[in-house]
C-alpha positions as CSV (number, residue, x, y, z in Angstrom):
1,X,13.6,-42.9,37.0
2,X,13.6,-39.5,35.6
3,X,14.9,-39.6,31.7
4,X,16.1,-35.9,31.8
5,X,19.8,-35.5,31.4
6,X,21.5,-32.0,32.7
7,X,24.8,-31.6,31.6
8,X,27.5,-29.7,34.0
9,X,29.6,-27.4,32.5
10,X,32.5,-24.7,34.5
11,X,33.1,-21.9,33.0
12,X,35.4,-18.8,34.4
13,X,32.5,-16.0,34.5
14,X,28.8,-17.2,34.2
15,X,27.4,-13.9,34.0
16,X,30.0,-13.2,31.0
17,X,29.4,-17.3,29.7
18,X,25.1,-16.4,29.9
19,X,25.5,-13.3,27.7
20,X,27.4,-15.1,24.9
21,X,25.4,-18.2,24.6
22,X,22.8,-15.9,24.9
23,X,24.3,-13.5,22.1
24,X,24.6,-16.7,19.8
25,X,21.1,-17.5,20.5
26,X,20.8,-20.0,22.9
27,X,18.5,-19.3,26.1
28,X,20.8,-19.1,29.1
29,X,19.3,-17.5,32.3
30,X,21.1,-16.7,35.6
31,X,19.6,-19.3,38.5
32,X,20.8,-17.7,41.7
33,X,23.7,-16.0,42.3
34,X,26.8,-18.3,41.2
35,X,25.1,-20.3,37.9
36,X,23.7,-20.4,34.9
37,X,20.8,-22.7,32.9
38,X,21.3,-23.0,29.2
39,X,18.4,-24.9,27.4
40,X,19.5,-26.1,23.9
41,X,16.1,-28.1,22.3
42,X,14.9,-30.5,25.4
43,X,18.5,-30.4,26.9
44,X,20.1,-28.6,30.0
45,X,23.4,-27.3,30.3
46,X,24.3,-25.9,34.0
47,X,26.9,-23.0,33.9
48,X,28.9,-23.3,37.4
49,X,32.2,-21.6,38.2
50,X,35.4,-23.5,38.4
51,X,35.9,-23.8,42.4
52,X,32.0,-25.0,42.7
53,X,32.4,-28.2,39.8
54,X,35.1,-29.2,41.1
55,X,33.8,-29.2,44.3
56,X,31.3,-31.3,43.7
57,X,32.9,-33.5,41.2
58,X,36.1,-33.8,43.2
59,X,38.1,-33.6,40.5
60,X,39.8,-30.4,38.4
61,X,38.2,-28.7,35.8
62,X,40.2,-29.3,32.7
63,X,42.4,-27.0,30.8
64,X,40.6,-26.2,27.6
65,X,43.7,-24.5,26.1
66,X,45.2,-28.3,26.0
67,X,42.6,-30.7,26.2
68,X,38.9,-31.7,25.1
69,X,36.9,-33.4,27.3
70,X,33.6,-34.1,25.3
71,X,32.3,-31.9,21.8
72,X,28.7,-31.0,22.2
73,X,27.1,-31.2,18.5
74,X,23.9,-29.3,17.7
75,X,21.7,-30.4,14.7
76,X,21.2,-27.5,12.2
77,X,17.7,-27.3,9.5
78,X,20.2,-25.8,7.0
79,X,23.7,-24.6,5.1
80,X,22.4,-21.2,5.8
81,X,21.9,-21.7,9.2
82,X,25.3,-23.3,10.3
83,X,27.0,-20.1,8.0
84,X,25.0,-17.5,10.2
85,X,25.5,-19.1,13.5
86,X,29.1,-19.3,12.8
87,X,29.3,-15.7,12.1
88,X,26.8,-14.8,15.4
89,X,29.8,-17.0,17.1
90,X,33.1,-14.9,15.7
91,X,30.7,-11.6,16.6
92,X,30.2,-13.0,20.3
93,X,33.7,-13.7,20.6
94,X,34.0,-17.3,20.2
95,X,36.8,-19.4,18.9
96,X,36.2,-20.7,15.2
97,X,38.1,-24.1,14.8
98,X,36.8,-25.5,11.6
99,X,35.5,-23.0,9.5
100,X,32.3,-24.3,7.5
101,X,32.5,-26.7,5.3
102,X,31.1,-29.8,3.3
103,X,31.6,-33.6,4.6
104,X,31.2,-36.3,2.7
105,X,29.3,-34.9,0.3
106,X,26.2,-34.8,2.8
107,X,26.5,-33.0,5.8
108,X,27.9,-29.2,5.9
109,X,29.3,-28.5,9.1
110,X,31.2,-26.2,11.4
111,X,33.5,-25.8,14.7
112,X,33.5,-23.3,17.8
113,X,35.3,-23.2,21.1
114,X,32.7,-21.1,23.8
115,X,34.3,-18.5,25.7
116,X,36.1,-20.9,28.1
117,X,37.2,-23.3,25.3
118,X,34.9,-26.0,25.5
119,X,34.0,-27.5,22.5
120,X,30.8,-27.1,19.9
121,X,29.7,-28.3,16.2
122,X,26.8,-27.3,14.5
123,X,25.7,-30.2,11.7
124,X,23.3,-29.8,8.7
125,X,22.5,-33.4,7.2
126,X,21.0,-33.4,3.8
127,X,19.0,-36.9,4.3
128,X,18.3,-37.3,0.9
129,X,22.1,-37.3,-0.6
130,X,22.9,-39.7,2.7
131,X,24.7,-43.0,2.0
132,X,22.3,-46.0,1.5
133,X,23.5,-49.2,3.6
């Protein structure tokens, strides 16, 4: 069995949902006319439009404006780098909901909602100030 995973994703607009992840600086392509391929590290994230997930989850998208259905968290190397890709974010016109900030005294952190509300976090773990069991 194949060990890839693609995640599936609906969004309102591809073509408008490609140009921001690709504004924040993701790679996100069109494939054919009616989706999109985000790659993120070795992951996949498909783009579809509303009427096409659901048709082939059978189930409704849901409402981003009142619920979360999974936060997608992306590892950062730095402080720096969660700070700037928070402010590519606001540029691209994403949703900031926790501004950058430390955690626990070892991880540095922030919160966006994409274009169609779903859920991000950028991380930055400093190893070396983490906890020992």
């Amino acid at each position: 069995m194949s060990q890839e995973i693609w995640i599936n994703v609906p969004v309102k607009d591809v073509e408008r949902s490609t140009a921001f992840f690709n504004e924040i600086g993701f790679q996100a392509a069109s494939v054919g006319n009616e989706r999109a391929r985000l790659v993120i590290g070795g992951t996949t994230i498909m783009l579809f439009p509303d009427a096409t997930f659901e048709k082939f989850t059978g189930a409704r998208a849901v409402d981003t404006s009142h619920s979360a259905e999974v936060i997608f968290s992306i590892g950062a190397e730095s402080r720096e780098e969660v700070d700037a890709f928070i402010q590519k974010v606001e540029l691209a016109g994403g949703h900031i909901f926790g501004k950058p900030s430390e955690i626990d005294g070892w991880m540095y952190g922030a919160g966006f909602a994409d274009l169609d509300g779903h859920r991000w976090n950028l991380l930055y773990m400093d190893e070396s100030k983490m906890p020992k069991r």
